[in-house]
N, C-alpha and C positions, 0 to 999 in steps of 0.2 A: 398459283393456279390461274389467275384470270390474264395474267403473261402468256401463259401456255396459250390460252383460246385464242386470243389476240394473237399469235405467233400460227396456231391451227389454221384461222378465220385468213391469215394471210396468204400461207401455203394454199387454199383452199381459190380463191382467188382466181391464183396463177393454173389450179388444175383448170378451171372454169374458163379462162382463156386459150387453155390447148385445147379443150374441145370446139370452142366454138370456131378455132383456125382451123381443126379439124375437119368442121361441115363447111366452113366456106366453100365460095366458090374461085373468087378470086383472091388474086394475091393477097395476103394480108402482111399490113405493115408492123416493122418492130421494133422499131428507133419514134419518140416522141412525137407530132407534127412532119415526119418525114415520109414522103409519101411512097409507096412501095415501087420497087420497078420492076419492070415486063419480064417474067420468067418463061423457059422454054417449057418444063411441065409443071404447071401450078398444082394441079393435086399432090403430085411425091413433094412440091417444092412446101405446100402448108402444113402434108403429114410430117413432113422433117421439122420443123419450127413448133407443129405440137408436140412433136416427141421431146423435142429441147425444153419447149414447158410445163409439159409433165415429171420431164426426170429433173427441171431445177426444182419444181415445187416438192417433190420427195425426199430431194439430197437437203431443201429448207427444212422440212419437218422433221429431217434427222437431227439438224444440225440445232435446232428446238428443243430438243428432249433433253437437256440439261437442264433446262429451264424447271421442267417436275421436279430433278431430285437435288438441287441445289439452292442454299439460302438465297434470301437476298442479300446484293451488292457481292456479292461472292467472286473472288478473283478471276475466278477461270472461266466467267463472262469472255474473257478477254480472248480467249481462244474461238468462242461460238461467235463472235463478233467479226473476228479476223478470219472466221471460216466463211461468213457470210461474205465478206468482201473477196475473198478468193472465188466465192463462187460464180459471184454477178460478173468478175472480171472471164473467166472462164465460160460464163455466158454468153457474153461476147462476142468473143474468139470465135465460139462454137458458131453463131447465130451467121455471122461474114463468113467463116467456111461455107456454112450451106447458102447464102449468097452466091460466093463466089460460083459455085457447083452449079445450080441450076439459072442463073443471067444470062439470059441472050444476049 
């Protein structure tokens, strides 16, 4: 159970930063220390990157709920593990699409 919250508290997070991309004003950055660059409409350009971090932090929380009904050390971690890393990569992808899409 306390895996769960800890896995909850993380997804929870990531909602907390789509919204705040959300009210922004300007560009917000999505890559570490990289600083964001000059988009042609910055409000659809932050609603698209909140929407991206809203639906990873959901497809997280799904991919979580093994965690309740599963022992520990339990094999088939290994699938929720390996769904996590599919996801962040497909985060990615997503996140440079809508780059691409809205850069001047």
């Amino acid at each position: 159970m306390p895996a769960f919250i800890i896995w909850t508290l993380t997804a929870a997070i990531f909602v907390c930063i789509g919204i705040s991309t959300r009210k922004s004003e300007t560009e917000n950055g999505f890559f570490t220390f990289v600083p964001p660059k000059k988009m042609k409409d910055v409000k659809a350009y932050n609603h698209a990157v909140a929407r991206l971090w809203l639906v990873f932090a959901a497809l997280l929380e799904m991919l979580g709920l093994p965690v309740l009904f599963l022992e520990q050390n339990s094999g088939v971690f290994v699938f929720t593990i390996l769904g996590v890393v599919v996801l962040v990569l497909c985060l990615m992808i997503s996140y440079l699409k809508i780059e691409q899409k809205y850069r001047v």
